[in-house]
C-alpha positions as CSV (number, residue, x, y, z in Angstrom):
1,X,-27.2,76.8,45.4
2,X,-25.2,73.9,45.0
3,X,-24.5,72.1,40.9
4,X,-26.8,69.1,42.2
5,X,-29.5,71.3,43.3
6,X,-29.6,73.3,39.8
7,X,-29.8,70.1,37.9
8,X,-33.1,69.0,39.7
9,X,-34.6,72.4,39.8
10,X,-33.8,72.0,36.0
11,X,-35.1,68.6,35.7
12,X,-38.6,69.0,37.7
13,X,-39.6,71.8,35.3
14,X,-38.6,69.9,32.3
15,X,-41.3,67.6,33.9
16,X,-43.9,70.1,35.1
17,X,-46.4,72.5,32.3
18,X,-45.6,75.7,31.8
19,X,-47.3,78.1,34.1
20,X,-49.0,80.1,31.7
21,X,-49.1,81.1,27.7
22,X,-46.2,83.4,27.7
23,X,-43.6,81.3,29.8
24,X,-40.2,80.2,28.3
25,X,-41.8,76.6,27.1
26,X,-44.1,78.4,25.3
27,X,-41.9,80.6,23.7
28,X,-39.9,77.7,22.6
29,X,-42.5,76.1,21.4
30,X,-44.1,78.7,19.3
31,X,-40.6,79.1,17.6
32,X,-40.2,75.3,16.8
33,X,-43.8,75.7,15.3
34,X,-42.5,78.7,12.8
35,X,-39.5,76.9,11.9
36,X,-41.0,73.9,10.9
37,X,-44.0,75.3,8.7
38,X,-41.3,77.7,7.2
39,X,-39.7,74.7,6.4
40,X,-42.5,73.0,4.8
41,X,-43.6,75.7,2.9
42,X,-40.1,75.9,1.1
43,X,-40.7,74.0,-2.5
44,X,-36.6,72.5,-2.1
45,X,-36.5,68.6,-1.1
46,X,-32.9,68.6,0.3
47,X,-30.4,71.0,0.8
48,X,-26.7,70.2,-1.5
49,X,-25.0,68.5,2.4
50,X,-23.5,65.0,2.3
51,X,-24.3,62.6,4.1
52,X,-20.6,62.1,5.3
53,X,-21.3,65.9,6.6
54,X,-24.4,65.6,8.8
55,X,-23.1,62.4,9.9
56,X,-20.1,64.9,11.9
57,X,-23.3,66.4,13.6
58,X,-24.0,63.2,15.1
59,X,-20.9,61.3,16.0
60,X,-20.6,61.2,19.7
61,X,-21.2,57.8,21.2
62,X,-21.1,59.0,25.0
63,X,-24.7,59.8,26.5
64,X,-24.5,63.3,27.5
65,X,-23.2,64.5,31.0
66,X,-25.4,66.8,32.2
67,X,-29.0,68.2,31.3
68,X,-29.0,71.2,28.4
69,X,-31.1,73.1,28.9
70,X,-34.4,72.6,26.7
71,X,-34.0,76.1,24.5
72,X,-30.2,75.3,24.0
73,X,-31.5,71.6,22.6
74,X,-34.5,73.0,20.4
75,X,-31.4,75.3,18.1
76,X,-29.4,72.8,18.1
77,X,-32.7,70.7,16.5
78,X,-32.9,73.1,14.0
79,X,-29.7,73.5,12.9
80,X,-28.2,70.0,12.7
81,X,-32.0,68.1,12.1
82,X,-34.8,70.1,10.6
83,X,-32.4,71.9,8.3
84,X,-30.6,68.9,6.9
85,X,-34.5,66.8,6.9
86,X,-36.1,65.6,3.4
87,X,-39.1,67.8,2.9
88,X,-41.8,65.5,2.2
89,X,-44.2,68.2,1.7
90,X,-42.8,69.2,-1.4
91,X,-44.8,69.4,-4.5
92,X,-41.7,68.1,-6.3
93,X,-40.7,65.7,-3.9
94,X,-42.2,62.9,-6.1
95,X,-40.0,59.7,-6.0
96,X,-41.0,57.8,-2.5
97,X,-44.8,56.7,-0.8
98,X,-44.4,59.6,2.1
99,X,-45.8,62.4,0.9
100,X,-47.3,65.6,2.4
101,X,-49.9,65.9,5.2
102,X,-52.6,67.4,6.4
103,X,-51.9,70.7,8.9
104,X,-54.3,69.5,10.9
105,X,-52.0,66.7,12.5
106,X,-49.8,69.0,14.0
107,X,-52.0,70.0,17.1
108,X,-53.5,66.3,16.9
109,X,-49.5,65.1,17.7
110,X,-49.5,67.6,20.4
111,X,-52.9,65.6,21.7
112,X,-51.4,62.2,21.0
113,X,-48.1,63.1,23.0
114,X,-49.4,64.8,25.5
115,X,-51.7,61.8,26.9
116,X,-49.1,59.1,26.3
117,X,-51.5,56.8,25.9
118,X,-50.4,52.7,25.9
119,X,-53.0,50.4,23.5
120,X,-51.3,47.6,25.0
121,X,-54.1,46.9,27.9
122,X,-57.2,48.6,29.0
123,X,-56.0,50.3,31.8
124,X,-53.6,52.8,30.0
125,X,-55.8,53.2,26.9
126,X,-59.5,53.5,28.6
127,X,-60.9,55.7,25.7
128,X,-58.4,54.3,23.2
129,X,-59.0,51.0,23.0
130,X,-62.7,51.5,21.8
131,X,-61.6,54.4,19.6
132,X,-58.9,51.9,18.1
133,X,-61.6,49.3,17.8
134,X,-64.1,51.2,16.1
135,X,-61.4,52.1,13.4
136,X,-60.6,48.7,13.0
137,X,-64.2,47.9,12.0
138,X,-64.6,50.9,10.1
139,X,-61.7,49.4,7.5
140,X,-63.4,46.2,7.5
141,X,-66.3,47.8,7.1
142,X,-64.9,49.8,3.7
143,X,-63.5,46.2,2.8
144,X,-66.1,43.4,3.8
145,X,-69.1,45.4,3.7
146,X,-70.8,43.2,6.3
147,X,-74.1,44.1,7.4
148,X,-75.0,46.6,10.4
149,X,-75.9,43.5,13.0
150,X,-72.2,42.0,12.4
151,X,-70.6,45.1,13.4
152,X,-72.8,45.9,16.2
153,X,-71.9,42.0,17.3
154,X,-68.3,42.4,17.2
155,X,-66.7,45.7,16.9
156,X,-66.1,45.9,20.9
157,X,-66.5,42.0,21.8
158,X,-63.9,40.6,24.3
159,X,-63.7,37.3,22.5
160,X,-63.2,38.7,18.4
161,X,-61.2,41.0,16.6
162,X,-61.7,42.4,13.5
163,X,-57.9,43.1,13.2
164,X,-55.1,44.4,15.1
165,X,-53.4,47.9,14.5
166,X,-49.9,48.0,14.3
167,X,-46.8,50.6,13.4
168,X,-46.4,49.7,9.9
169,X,-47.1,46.8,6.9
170,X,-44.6,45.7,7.5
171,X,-45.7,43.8,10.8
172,X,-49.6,43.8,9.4
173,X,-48.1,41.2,7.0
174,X,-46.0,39.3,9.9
175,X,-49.4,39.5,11.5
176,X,-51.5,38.2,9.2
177,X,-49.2,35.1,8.5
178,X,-48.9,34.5,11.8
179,X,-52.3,34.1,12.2
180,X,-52.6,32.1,9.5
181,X,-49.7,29.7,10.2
182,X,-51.2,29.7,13.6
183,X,-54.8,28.6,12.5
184,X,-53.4,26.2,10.3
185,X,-51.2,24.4,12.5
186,X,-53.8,24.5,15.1
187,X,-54.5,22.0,18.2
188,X,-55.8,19.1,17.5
189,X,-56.6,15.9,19.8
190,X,-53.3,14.8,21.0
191,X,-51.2,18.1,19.6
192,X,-51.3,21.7,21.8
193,X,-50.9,23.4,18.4
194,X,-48.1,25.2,16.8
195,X,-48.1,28.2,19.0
196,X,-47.2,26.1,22.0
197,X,-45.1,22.6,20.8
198,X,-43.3,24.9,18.0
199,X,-43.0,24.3,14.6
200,X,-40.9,21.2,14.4
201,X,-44.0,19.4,16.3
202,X,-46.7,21.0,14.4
203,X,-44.6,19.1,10.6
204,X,-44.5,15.9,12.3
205,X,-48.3,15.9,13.7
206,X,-49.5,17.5,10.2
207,X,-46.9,15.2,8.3
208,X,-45.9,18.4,6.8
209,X,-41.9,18.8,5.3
210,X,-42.1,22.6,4.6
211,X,-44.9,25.3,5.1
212,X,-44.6,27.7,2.1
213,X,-46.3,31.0,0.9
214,X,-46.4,32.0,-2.4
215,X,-46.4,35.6,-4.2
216,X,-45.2,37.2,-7.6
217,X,-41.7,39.1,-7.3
218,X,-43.2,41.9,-7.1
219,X,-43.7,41.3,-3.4
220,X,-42.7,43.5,-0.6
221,X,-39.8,42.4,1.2
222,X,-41.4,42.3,4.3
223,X,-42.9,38.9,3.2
224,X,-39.4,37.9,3.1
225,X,-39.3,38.8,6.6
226,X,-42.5,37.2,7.9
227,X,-41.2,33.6,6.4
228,X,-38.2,34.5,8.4
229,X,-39.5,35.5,11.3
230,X,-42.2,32.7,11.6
231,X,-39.7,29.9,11.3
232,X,-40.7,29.0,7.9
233,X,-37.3,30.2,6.1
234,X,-36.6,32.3,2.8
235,X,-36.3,29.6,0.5
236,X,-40.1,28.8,1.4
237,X,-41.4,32.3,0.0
238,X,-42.5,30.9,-3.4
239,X,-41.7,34.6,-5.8
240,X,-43.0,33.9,-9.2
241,X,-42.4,35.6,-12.2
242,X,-44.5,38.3,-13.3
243,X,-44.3,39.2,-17.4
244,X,-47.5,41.9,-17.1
245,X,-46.2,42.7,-13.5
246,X,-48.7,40.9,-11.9
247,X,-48.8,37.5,-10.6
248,X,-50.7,35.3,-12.9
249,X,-53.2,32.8,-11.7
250,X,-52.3,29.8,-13.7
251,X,-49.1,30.1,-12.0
252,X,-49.9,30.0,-8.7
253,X,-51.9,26.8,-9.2
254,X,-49.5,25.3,-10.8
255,X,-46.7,26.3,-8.9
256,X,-48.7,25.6,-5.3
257,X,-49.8,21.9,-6.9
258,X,-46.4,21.0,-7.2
259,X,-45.0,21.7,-4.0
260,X,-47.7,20.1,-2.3
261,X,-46.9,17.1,-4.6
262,X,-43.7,17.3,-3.2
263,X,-44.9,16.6,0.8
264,X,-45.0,20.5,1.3
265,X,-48.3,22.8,2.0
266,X,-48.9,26.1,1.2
267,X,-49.5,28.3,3.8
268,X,-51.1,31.0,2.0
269,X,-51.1,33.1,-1.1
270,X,-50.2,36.6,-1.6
271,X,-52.0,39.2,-3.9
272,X,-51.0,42.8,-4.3
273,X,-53.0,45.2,-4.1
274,X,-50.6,47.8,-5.3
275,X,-47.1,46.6,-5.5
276,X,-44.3,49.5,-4.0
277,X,-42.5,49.4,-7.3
278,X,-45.1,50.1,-10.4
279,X,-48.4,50.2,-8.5
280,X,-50.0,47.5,-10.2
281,X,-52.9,45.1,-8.9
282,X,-52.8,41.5,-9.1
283,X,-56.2,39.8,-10.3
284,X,-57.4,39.0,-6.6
285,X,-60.6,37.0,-7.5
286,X,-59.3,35.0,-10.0
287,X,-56.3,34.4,-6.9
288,X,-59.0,34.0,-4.2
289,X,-60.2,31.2,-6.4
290,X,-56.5,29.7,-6.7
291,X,-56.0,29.8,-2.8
292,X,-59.8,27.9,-2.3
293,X,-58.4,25.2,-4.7
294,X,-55.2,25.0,-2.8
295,X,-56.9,25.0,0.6
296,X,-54.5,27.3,1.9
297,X,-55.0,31.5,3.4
298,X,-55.3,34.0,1.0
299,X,-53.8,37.2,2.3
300,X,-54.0,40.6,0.0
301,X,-51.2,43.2,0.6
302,X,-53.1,46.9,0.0
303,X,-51.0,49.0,2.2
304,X,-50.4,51.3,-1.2
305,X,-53.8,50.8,-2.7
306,X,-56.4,50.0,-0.3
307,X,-57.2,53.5,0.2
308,X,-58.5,53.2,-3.4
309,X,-61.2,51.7,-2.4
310,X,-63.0,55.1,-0.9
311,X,-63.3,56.1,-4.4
312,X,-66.5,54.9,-6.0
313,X,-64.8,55.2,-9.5
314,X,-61.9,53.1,-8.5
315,X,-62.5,50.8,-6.4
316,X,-63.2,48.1,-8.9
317,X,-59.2,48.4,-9.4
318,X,-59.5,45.8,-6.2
319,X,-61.9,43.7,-7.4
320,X,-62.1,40.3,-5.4
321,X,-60.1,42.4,-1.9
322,X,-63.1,41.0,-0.5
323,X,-62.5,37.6,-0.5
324,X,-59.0,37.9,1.2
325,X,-59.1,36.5,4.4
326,X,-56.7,39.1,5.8
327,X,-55.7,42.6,4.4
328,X,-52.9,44.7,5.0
329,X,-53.2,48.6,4.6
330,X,-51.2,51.3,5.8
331,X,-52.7,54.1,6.7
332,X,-49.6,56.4,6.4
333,X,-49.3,56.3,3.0
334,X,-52.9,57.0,1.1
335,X,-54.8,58.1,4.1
336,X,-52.5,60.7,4.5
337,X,-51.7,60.0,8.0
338,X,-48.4,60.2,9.9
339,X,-46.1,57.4,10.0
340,X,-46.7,54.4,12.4
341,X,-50.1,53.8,11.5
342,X,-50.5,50.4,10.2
343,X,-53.6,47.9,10.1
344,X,-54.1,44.0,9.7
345,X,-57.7,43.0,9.1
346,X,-59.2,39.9,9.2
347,X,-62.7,38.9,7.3
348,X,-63.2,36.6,10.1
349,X,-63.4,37.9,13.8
350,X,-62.2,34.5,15.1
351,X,-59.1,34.2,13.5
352,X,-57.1,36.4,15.9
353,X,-57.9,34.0,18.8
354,X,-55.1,31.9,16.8
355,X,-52.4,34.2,18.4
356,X,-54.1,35.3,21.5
357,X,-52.3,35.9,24.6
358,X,-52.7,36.1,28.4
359,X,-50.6,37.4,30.7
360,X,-52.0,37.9,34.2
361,X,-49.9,41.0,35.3
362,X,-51.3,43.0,32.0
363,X,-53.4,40.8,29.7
364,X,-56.0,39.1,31.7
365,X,-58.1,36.3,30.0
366,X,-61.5,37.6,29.0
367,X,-60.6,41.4,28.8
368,X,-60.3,43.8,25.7
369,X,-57.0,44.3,26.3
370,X,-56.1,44.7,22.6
371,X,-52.5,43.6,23.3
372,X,-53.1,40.1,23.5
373,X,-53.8,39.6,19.6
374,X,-50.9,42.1,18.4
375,X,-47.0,41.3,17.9
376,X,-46.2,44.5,19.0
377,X,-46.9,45.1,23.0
378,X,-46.7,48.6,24.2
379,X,-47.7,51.4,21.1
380,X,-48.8,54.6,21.0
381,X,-52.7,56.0,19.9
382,X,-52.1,56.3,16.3
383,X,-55.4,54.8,16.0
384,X,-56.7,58.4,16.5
385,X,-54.9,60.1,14.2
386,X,-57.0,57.8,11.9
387,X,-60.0,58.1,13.5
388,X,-59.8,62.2,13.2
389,X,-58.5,62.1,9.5
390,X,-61.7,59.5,8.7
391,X,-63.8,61.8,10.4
392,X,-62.1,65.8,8.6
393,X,-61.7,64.5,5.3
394,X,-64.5,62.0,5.1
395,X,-65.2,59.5,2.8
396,X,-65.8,62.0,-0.2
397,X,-62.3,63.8,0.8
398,X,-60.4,60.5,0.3
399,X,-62.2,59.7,-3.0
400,X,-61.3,63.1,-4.9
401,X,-57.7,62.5,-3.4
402,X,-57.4,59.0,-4.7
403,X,-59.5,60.3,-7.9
404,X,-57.4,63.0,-8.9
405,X,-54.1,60.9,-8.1
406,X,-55.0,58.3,-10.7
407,X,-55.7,61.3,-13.1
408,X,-52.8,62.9,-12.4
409,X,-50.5,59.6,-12.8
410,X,-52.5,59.5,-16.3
411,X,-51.6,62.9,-17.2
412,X,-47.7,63.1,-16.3
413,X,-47.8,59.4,-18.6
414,X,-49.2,61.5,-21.5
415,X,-46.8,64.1,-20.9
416,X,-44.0,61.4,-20.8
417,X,-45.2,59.6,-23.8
418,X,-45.6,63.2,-25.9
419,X,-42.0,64.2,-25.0
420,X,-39.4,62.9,-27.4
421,X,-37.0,62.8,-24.6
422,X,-38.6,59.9,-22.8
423,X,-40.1,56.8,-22.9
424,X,-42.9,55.3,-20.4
425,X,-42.4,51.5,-19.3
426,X,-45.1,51.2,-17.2
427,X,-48.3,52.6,-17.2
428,X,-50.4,53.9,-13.8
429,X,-52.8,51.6,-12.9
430,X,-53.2,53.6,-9.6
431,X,-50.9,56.5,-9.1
432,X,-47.3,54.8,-9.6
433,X,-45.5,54.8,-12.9
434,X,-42.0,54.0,-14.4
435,X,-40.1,55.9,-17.0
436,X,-36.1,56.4,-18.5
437,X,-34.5,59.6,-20.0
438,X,-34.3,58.2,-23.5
439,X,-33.2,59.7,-26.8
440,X,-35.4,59.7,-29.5
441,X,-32.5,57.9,-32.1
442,X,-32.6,55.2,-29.2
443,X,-36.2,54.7,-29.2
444,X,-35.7,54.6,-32.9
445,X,-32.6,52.2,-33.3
446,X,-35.0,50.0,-30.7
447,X,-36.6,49.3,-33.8
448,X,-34.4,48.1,-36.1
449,X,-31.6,46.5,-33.5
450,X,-30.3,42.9,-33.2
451,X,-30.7,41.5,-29.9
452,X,-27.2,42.0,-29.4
453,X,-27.1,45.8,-29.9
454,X,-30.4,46.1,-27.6
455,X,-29.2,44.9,-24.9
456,X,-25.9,47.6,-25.2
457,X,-28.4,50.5,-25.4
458,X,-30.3,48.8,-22.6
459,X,-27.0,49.2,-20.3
460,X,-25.8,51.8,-21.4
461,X,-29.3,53.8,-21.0
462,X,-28.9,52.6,-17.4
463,X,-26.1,54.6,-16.8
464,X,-27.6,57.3,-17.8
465,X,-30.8,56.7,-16.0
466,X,-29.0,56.4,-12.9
467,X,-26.3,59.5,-13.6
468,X,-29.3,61.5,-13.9
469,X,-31.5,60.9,-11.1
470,X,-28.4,61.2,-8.8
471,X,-27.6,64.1,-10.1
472,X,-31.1,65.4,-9.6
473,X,-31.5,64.7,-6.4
474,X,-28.2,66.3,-5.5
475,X,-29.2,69.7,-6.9
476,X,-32.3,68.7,-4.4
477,X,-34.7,71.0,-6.3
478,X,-37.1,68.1,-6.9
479,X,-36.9,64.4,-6.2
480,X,-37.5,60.5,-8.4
481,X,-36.7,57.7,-7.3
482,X,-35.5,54.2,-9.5
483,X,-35.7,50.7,-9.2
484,X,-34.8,48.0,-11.7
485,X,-37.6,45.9,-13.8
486,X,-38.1,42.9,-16.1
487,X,-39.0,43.9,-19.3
488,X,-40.9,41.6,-21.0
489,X,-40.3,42.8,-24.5
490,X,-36.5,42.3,-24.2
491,X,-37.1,38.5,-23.2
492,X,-36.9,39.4,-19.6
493,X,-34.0,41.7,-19.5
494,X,-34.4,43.8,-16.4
495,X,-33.7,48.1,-16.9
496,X,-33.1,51.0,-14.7
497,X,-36.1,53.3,-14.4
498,X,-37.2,56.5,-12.9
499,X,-39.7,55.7,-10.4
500,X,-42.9,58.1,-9.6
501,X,-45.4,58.5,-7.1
502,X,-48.2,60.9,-7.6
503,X,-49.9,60.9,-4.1
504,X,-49.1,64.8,-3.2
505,X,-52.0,66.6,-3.3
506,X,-49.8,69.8,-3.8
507,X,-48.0,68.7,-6.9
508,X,-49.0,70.7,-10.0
509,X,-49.1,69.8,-13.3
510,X,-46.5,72.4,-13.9
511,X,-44.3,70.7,-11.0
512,X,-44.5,68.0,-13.8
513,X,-43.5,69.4,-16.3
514,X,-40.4,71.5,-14.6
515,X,-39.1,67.6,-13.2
516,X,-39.0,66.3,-16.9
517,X,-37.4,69.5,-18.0
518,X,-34.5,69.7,-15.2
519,X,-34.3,66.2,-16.1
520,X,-33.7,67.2,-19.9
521,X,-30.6,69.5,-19.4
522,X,-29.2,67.0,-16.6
523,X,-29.6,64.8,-19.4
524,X,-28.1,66.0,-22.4
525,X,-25.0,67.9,-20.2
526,X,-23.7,64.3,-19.9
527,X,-20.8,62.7,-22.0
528,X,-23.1,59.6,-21.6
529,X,-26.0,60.9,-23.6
530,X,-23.8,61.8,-27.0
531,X,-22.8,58.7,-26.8
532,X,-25.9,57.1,-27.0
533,X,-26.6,59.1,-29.4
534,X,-24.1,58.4,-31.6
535,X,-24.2,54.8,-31.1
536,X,-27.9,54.8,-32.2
537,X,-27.1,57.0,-35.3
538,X,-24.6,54.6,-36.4
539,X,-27.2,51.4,-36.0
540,X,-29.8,53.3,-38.0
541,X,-27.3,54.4,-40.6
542,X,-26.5,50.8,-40.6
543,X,-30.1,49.3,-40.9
544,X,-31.0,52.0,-44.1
């Protein structure tokens, strides 16, 4: 048998089931399976490799020659991949928004793969597009609370859409701004609208010099993106300064009065509903009431803390979510659902016609193809992994989640505040907090500093903040993450800080207390931390 005919023999089974349970596919598979849940059940986040060292595993350029031959590919997976892969399932792997998941999603991938299903139109997505559909009323639903007869109106009508399901929050807030921008600079007698004529048209009909939006800087950087993207430009993304870490009303009015003065409009206005950095919410009603006085969208980015709303205890966190007329939420974060799965909702079902396409190869006027009010074309059916997560855990399931996330964010800021090695700087609204390593004759020579001296302890605590979470995530035993904030008590001075989300459901409190200790002896092994400690003895020797 000739090379050529080996290859296709090869190639037609790669493409073909295997015959029965036990056949080399099979095999393969099963041993993928063990490797991966040994791997997940291992409490280390990282193993001690560079990433100069896996990046030798993965330097060929050159597509390869000839077909391997599936087993062959699946060790070489293991070695060079899952063994070198962050394990997100860890109870200490506490510093990023991933987090662990569910077992059950592991046969529901198989299910999801194996029908290769394309939400783009109808007729690859039959059962899918309803399924998607229903899931997309069933967050509006949880936001809007709209009565049965609305739902039963518009959950599956060709001409609405009660939002549009997308791979991340990314492109739910491009979404939502699109629509907005869209339904804004609408037609109008004598203009097509700004989705045909562009955007230089749609100024000169509306007399408009800039289109702007306006959030605190807390903001994710994918509204950075959408001004981008939609034509608008950067320098029209209005960020605001936020003392409590939370955009305040006042300033939003003021600031959006002005820059209308100036010949301008503002598109829309951006609350948080959990920012990525400290978890904090921004008061939505009072901003809903901002955005009516402006005239202009008001858009709420939840895709951290919209899942609160499940819990009946928490939900009030979100107070005013309701009056958004779009939300963002992503379901792979607090819904605990793989990652892809990412949802823009509007209040009002017309809204999406604003960005409505046809295209009469694929999306034919007057169909449900759900493509033609979504950015993205062709996606895959992530909308059932929601759907079967909202259906196993329920409700109740997500509320005790959420519930005990919030209580355990409250209990590892006790712990921080008790220990004399730390101090909190921000305190869990939902399940996010900030904190520094911090010696207790720092936190004492805080008090009796000059400015001058602060801001040296400042820096130099910054080093040391960032020595040590490198250094723990190195040893890759457990994992924080830091970011840099404005502090309002130092005048707006911004500081390093250790960054923590509690959203594992596997984390311990004793997982909690082992990351502050590891941190402790990282800590006080560094040159940097006697010096700090001498420098805040001599200030306080000073000050007696």
């Amino acid at each position: 048998m000739s090379e050529a005919q080996v290859s296709l023999k090869h190639l037609f089974r790669v493409f073909t089931k295997p015959e029965h349970k036990d056949s080399k596919l099979a095999q393969i598979e099963q041993h993928l399976s063990d490797n991966i849940m040994d791997f997940l059940s291992q409490h280390v986040v990282t193993k001690k490799t560079s990433l100069e060292e896996i990046e030798k595993d993965f330097s060929l350029a050159s597509v390869p020659e000839s077909p391997e031959f599936v087993s062959t590919h699946a060790e070489s997976l293991l070695e060079k991949l899952v063994a070198h892969s962050v394990n997100t399932y860890s109870p200490t792997f506490i510093g990023h928004m991933t987090s662990a998941l569910p077992y059950f999603h592991l046969p529901l991938a198989k299910l999801l793969v194996g029908l290769n299903q394309n939400l783009v139109k109808i007729e690859t997505s039959k059962a899918f597009t309803p399924l998607e559909r229903q899931v997309l009323g069933m967050m509006h639903n949880l936001i809007y609370d709209e009565p049965e007869a609305f739902y039963t109106k518009h959950l599956h009508s060709a001409r609405h859409a009660l939002g549009a399901f997308c791979s991340g929050g990314t492109i739910a807030n491009i979404t939502a701004l699109w629509v907005a921008r869209n339904k804004l600079l609408g037609p109008q007698p004598g203009f097509s609208g700004v989705a045909k004529a562009g955007l230089a048209a749609a100024y000169r009909h509306y007399d408009i010099n800039n289109l702007g939006v306006i959030c605190s800087k807390r903001g994710h950087y994918s509204l950075s993106k959408a001004v981008d993207a939609l034509g608008l430009g950067r320098e029209q993304l209005l960020t605001l300064p936020c003392p409590a870490q939370t955009l305040r009303p006042e300033d939003a009015l003021k600031a959006g009065l002005e820059y209308q003065q100036q010949g301008n409009k503002v598109l829309a206005i951006v609350g948080i509903g959990g920012t990525t950095e400290t978890g904090h919410v921004d008061p939505l009603d009072e901003l809903a009431d901002v955005a009516k006085e402006l005239g202009c969208w008001f858009h709420v980015d939840a895709a951290w803390g919209g899942a609160t709303l499940f819990s009946s205890t928490n939900r009030t966190k979100l107070k005013g979510v309701h009056r958004a007329d779009s939300v963002t939420m992503d379901a792979h974060k607090q819904m605990y659902v793989p990652m892809g799965a990412g949802m823009a909702i509007f209040r009002n079902p017309e809204d999406a016609n604003s960005v409505r396409h046809h295209a009469q190869y694929i999306l034919r006027e007057g169909s449900k193809d759900l493509g033609a009010t979504t950015l993205e074309g062709s996606r895959n059916g992530m909308a059932m992994m929601v759907y079967s997560t909202l259906h196993i855990l329920g409700r109740r399931g997500y509320e005790l989640i959420i519930d005990q996330n919030i209580e355990k964010a409250q209990t590892f800021a006790a712990m921080i505040q008790r220990h004399d090695m730390f101090m909190l700087t921000t305190a869990p609204t939902l399940s996010l907090l900030t904190y520094r390593v911090c010696p207790t004759s720092v936190q004492n020579a805080f008090d009796v500093a000059t400015p001058a001296q602060c801001r040296q302890l400042n820096q130099n605590l910054d080093r040391l903040v960032v020595a040590v979470q490198k250094a723990q995530r190195e040893a890759g035993k457990s994992f924080v993450s830091r970011t840099r904030l404005e502090c309002a008590e130092l005048g707006g001075q911004a500081i390093t800080v250790f960054r923590v989300v509690l959203a594992n459901p596997l984390t311990t409190e004793q997982d909690l207390k082992n990351i502050l200790e590891e941190q402790t002896i990282i800590a006080r092994k560094m040159r940097l931390w006697k010096e700090l400690d001498d420098n805040a003895r001599e200030i306080l020797s000073h000050s007696g």
